[in-house]
C-alpha positions, -999 to 999 in steps of 0.1 A, spaced: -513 -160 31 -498 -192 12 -467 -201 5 -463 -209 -34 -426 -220 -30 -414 -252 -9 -381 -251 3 -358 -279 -13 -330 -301 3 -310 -283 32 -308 -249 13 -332 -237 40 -311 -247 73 -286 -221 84 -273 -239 110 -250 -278 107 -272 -297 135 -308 -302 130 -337 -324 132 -352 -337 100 -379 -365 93 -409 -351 115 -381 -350 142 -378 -383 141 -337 -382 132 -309 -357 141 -282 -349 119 -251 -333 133 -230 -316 109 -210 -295 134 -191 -310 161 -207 -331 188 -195 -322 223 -203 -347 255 -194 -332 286 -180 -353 314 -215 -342 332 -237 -352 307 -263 -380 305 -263 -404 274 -293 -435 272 -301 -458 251 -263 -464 245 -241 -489 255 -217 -481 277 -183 -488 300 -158 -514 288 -171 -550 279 -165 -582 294 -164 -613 278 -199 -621 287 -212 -585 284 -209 -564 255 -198 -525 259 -187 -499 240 -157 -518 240 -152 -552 234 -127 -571 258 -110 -607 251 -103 -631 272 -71 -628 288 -41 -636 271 -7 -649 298 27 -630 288 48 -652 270 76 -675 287 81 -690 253 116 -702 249 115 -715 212 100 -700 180 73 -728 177 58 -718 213 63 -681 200 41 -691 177 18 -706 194 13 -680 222 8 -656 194 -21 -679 178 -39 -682 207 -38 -644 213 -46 -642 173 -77 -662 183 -88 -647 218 -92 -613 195 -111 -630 169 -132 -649 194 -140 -609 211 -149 -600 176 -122 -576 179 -103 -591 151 -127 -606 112 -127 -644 121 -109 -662 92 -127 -671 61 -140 -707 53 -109 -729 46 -79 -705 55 -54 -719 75 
């Protein structure tokens, strides 16, 4: 027997989550549910640190404020501006902003 017909586009999948591409790629339509005892490779994982990278990035530390005035206000709040942008938590500023 032969099949005249081939199936088109996802018209043939009655379920959300399958594999497609020679089962090369896995497409998840429905909801994806990790539980606390599963495995996951080939993923990064935990929280960074600034030398590591993580599923998480983490900046360098950043001391509370003592700041008495509104200039060192300001200038506790720039260098925690640029610990975030130095994590790549935070787009860097473009070329010539100040």
């Amino acid at each position: 027997m032969q099949i005249i017909e081939t199936p088109v586009g996802d018209a043939t999948r009655n379920c959300k989550n399958y594999l497609t591409d020679g089962g090369d790629r896995l497409v998840i339509g429905g909801t994806l549910e990790v539980l606390d005892t599963a495995t996951v490779t080939g993923l990064q994982s935990g929280f960074a640190t600034e030398q590591t990278a993580g599923s998480v990035y983490q900046a360098a530390n950043q001391a509370s404020s003592n700041a008495s005035t509104i200039a060192d206000l300001k200038s506790d709040l720039n260098a925690l501006l640029q610990r975030l942008k130095n994590a790549g938590i935070m787009a860097a500023d473009e070329a010539g902003a100040s």
